[in-house]
C-alpha positions, -999 to +999 in steps of 0.1 A: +379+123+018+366+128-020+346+160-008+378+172+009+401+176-018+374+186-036+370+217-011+408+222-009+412+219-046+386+248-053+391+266-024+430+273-035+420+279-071+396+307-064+426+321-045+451+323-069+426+332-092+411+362-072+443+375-053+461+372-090+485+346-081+483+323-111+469+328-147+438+309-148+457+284-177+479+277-147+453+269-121+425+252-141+454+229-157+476+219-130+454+222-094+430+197-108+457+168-120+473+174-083+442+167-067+433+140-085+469+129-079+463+132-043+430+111-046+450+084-060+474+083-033+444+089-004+412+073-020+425+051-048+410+042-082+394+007-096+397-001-130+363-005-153+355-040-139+366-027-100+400-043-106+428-026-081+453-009-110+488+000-100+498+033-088+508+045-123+476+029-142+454+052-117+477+083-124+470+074-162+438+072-150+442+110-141+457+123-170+444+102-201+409+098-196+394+126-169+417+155-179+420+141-216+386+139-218+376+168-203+395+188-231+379+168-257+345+178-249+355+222-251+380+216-281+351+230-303+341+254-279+373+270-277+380+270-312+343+288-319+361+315-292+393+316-315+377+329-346+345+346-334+369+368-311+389+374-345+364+382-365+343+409-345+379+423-333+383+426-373+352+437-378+356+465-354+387+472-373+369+480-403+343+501-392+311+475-393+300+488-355+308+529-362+268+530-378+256+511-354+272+529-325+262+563-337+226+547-342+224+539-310+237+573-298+209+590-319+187+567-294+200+569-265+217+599-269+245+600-244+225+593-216+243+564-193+205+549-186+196+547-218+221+532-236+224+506-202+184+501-214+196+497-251+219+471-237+193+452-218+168+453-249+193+442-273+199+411-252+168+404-248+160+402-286+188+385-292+184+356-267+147+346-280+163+315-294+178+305-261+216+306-272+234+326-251+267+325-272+242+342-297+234+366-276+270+378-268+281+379-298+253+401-315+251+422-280+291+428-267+305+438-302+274+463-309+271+481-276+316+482-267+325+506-287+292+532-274+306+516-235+341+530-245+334+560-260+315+573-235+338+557-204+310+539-193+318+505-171+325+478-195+320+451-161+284+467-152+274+456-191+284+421-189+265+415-154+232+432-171+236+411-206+240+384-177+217+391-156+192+394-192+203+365-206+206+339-178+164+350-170+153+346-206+170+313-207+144+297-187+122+290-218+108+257-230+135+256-254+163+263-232+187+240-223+187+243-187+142+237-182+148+207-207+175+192-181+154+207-150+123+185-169+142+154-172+157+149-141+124+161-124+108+133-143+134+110-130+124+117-099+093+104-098+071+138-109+063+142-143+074+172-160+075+186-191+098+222-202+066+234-215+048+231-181+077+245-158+080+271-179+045+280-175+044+281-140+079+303-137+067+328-167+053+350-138+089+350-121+108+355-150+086+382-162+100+395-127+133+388-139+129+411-166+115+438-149+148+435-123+174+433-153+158+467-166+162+483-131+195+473-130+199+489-161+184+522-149+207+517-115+237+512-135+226+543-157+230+565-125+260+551-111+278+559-140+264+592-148+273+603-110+308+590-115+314+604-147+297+638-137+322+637-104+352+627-128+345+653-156+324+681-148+288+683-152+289+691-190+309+658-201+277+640-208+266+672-233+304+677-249+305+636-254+274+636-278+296+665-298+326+648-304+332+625-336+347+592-328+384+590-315+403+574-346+442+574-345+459+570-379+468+534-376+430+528-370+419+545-398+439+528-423+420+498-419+384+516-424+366+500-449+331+519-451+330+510-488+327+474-479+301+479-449+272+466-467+294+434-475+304+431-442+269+435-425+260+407-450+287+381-438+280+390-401+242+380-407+249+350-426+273+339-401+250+341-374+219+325-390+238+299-402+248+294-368+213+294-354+191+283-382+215+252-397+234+228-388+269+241-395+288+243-364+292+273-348+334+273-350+331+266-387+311+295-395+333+319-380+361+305-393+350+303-432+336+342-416+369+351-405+391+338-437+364+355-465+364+388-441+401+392-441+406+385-475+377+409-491+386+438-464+421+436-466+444+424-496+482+415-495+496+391-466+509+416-444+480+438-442+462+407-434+486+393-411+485+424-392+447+429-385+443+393-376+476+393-347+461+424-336+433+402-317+447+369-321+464+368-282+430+378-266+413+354-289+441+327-285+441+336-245+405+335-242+407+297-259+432+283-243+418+293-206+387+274-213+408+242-228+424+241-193+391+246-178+378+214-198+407+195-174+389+210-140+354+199-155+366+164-165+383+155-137+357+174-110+330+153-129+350+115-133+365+115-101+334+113-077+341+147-062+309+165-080+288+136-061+306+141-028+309+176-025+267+179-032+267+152-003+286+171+022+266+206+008+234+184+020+248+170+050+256+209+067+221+218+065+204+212+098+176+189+093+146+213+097+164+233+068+160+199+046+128+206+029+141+243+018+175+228+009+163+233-030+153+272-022+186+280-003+209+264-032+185+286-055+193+315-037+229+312-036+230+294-071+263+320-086+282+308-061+272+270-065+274+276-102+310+288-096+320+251-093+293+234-112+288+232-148+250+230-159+252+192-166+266+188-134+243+208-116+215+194-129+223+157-133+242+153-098+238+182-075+195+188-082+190+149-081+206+144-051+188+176-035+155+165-054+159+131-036+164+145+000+139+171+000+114+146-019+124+123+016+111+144+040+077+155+021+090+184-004+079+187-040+109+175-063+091+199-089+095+229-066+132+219-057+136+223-096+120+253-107+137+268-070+173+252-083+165+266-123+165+301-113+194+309-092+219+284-122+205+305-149+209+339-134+242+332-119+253+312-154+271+344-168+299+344-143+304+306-138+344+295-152+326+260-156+308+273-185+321+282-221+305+314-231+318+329-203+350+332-214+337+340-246+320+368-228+349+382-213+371+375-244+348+395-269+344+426-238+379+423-229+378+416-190+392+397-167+373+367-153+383+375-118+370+413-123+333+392-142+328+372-110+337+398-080+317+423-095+285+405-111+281+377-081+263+401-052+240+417-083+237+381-091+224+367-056+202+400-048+188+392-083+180+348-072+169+361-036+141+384-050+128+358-076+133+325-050+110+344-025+088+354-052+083+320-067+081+304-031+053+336-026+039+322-061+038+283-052+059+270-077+095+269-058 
């Protein structure tokens, strides 16, 4: 019954989310406390101690401590989203990004493959430490402004940074390996991030080599739509023309204070990285020294900050309702049921290669899983069965690790997605539709190839 509302409960929110029905505030906040509602009034919940509670302790039950909690844990997510959204929109404002931009023109020229290639190299760099919030906020605000001016797709450069970062994640110091490790371990096979990550390097040096042709095959889709749209000499008139700055824009210019403002954005980011401060402080003291040094006076400031604060304020307060899905998918039992019910379609022969086909299809199980719960109750439970009938609990791992991290980008269950979207200015029902088959083509080729390897 559990694994039932679980199924209803998901399968109407990707509806209203996907067929625009409801804003996602709407759907991740009140289709969650309904269900778990309904499991009250179906399933029933036992206090701490398995006492039977009263029908409106359990519904406090609901609301206090699964959806409650469940915001606790992204309060500081969201508020990193509120100010780092701020301060690269104001940062834009003042004209940090123009150099850069016509930089990376002189590179890439106005070639859609190359600057798709920039893209994918940027990301790259940037996600060596294995922080992907890192990565998106050094790679989106750099290469938007080049995506806009040129009328590239904004949606094709979110599923390549994706497609980039989600590979490169898989490195000994990456989150997901660490819990892949550790829940391997548990299982009976001892692991270590360090050794997985040495038996997948051959498949995500694959990875790579896919994310760059995607770049190339994004590159031409563009240039043939752009070519169709505007002639064949828009590519050659583009690299011509100065950027497009209305008067209201150029008023708040500030290319005496670039050097300042480069500055700031670095400190900002190492401090992030390199210290302890948390990542929503540092973009908050960012965002109050940046206005007041760029702009002086209350109104000037006023204005430049409300001209991104509802996409910033938008962006935070989806993912605040999301933290009521997560904690109420995660207390109630449904994560458990619903990965017992995923087990219990396949036939039996299909057991042993239940870890592959979950690999495959990982963006879509990711869709409903955050990475803690994918990795502490849906791979333990899939480690367990395959482990029963004579599979490798280490191979159901390293099988599981890839499709997660490459489908990771467009999962609502995890924060930096809507920081993705919130810093590219897309809609998370446009992310997922058009980065999920790129996604799974992407988890098929590297599955096979690890299985082809020995190692999934």
């Amino acid at each position: 019954m559990i694994a039932i509302i679980a199924i209803v409960m998901i399968g109407i929110m990707m509806f209203v989310l996907m067929r625009n029905k409801a804003h996602p505030v709407i759907a991740f906040s009140i289709l969650p406390i309904l269900a778990g509602i309904v499991l009250v009034f179906t399933v029933g919940i036992n206090g701490p101690k398995g006492e039977i509670l009263s029908i409106g302790d359990q519904i406090g039950v609901v609301i206090e401590k699964w959806a409650a909690g469940g915001v606790k844990t992204t309060m500081s997510n969201a508020t990193l989203f509120i100010f780092s959204i701020m301060y690269f929109g104001m940062m834009s404002d003042a004209g940090m990004f123009d150099p850069i931009v016509h930089g990376l023109t002189k590179i890439s020229g106005s070639d859609p493959v190359k600057v798709y290639l920039t893209t994918c190299l940027i990301a790259l760099v940037s996600q060596a430490d294995g922080a992907t919030a890192t990565t998106y906020l050094v790679t989106i605000p750099a290469m938007l402004p080049l995506f806009k001016k040129l009328k590239l797709n904004v949606l094709s450069m979110l599923c390549l940074i994706g497609v980039t970062t989600g590979n490169w994640n898989m490195v000994p110091w990456g989150g997901t390996i660490i819990r892949t490790a550790t829940t391997v371990t548990n299982l009976g096979t001892p692991a270590t991030p360090n050794g997985l990550w040495v038996k997948i390097l051959p498949t995500e040096l694959l990875g790579m080599v896919l994310a760059l042709a995607l770049a190339v095959w994004f590159g031409m889709l563009d240039r043939k739509r752009l070519t169709k749209e505007y002639g064949p000499d828009y590519f050659k008139n583009i690299a011509l023309d100065g950027p497009q700055i209305d008067q209201e824009t150029d008023e708040l210019k500030r290319p005496n204070l670039l050097a300042f403002n480069l500055i700031l954005t670095i400190a900002v980011i190492v401090s992030m990285v390199v210290t302890k401060v948390p990542a929503y402080l540092a973009f908050m003291l960012g965002t109050g020294i940046g206005a007041f040094m760029n702009y002086r006076g209350l109104a000037l400031q006023t204005k430049v900050l409300e001209n991104h604060a509802s996409t910033a304020i938008g962006t935070a307060s989806t993912f605040l309702c999301a933290g009521v899905f997560l904690g109420i998918f995660k207390d109630s039992g449904m994560t458990l049921a619903l990965a017992n019910l995923i087990l219990g379609i396949l036939p039996h022969a299909l057991l042993i290669h239940a870890g592959r086909i979950i690999g495959i299809l990982g963006s879509v199980v990711g869709l409903v899983f955050s990475p803690d719960l994918y990795y502490y109750s849906l791979l333990p439970v899939v480690g367990e069965v395959v482990k029963a009938v004579g599979g490798s609990p280490e191979k159901v791992g390293l099988a599981m690790l890839i499709g997660e991290n490459i489908g990771v980008p467009i999962s609502p269950c995890v924060p930096t997605t809507f920081l993705a979207i919130g810093l590219a200015g897309v809609q998370l029902k446009d992310h997922i539709l058009y980065s999920v088959k790129y996604d799974l083509l992407v988890s098929l080729i590297m599955v096979v190839f690890a299985m082809m390897m020995g190692v999934a």
